[in-house]
C-alpha positions as CSV (number, residue, x, y, z in Angstrom):
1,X,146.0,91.7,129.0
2,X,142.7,93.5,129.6
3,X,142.4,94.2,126.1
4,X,142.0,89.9,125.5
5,X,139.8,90.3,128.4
6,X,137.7,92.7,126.5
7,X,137.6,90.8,123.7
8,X,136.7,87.3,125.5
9,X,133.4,88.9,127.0
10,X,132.8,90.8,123.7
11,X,133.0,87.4,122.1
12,X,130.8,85.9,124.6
13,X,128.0,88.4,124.3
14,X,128.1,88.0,120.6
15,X,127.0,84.5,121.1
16,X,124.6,85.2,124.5
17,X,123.6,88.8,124.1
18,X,121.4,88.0,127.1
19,X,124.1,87.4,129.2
20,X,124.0,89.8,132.3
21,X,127.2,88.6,133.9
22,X,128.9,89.5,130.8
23,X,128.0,92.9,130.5
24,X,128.4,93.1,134.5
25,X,132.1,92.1,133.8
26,X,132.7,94.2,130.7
27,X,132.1,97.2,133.3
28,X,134.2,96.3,136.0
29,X,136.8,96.3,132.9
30,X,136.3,99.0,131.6
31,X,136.5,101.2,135.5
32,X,140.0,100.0,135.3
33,X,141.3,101.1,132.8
34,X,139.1,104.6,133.6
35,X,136.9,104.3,130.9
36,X,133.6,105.9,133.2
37,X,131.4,105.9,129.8
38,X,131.9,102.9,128.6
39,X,131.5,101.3,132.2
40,X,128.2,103.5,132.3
41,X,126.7,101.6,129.3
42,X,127.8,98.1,130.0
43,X,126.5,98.3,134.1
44,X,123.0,100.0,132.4
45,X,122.9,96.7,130.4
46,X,123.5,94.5,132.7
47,X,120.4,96.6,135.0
48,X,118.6,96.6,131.9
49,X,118.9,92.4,131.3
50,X,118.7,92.2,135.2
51,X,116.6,94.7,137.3
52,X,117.4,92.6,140.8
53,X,121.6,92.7,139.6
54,X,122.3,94.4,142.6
55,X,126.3,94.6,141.9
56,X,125.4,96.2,138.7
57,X,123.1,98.6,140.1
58,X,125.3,99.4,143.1
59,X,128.0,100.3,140.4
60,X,125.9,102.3,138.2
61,X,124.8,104.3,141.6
62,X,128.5,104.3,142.5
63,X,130.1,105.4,139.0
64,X,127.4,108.4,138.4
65,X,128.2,109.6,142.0
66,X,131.9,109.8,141.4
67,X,131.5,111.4,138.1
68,X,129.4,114.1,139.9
69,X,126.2,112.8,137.3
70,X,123.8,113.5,141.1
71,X,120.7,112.7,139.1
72,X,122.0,109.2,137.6
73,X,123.4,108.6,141.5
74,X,120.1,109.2,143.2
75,X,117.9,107.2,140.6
76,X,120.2,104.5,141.0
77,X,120.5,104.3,144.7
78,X,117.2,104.2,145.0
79,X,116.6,101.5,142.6
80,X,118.7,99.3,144.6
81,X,117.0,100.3,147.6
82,X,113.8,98.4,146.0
83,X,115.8,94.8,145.5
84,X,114.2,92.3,147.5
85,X,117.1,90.6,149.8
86,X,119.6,93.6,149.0
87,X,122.8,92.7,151.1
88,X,123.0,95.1,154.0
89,X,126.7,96.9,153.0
90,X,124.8,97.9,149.9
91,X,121.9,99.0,152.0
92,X,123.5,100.8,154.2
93,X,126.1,102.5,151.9
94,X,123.5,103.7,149.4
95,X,121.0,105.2,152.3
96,X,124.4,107.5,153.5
97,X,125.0,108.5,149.8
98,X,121.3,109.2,149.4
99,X,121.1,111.7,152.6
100,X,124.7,113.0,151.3
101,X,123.3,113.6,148.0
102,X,120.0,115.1,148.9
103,X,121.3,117.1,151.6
104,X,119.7,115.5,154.8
């Protein structure tokens, strides 16, 4: 089933390679079915199309802090610190990871 999933967003990009959501999507996917890599270059997309994306970037914080990957955690964090109107559970969640991280 998540395989036609897959396939329908691939399909979709192939026509709209521009399209954020998609790539967004394609990583949610590809967490479930514990592929971290794979999730890890389609949320970088979707930051990459989308900068202000702050689901994407929240996951791309949130994937590279499970995977231990500290570095790719803080960047990321702090990126989504910067996004103007950035909901306050994603505010708030990232500033506890950040001390965690950086031992404050």
């Amino acid at each position: 089933m998540i395989d036609k999933i897959i396939s329908h967003y691939l399909s979709m990009l192939a026509k709209d390679p521009g399209n954020e959501k998609a790539y967004y999507s394609l990583g949610v996917l590809y967490i479930k079915i514990d592929n971290h890599d794979k999730a890890l270059y389609y949320f970088t997309r979707a930051v990459d199309l989308n900068p202000s994306f702050q689901a994407a970037v929240f996951n791309l914080a949130s994937i590279n802090d499970s995977l231990g990957k500290k570095e790719g955690a803080i960047l990321n964090y702090n990126r989504l610190l910067t996004i103007p109107g950035l909901k306050e559970d994603y505010k708030n969640f990232a500033l506890n990871r950040l001390k965690a991280l950086e031992g404050k």
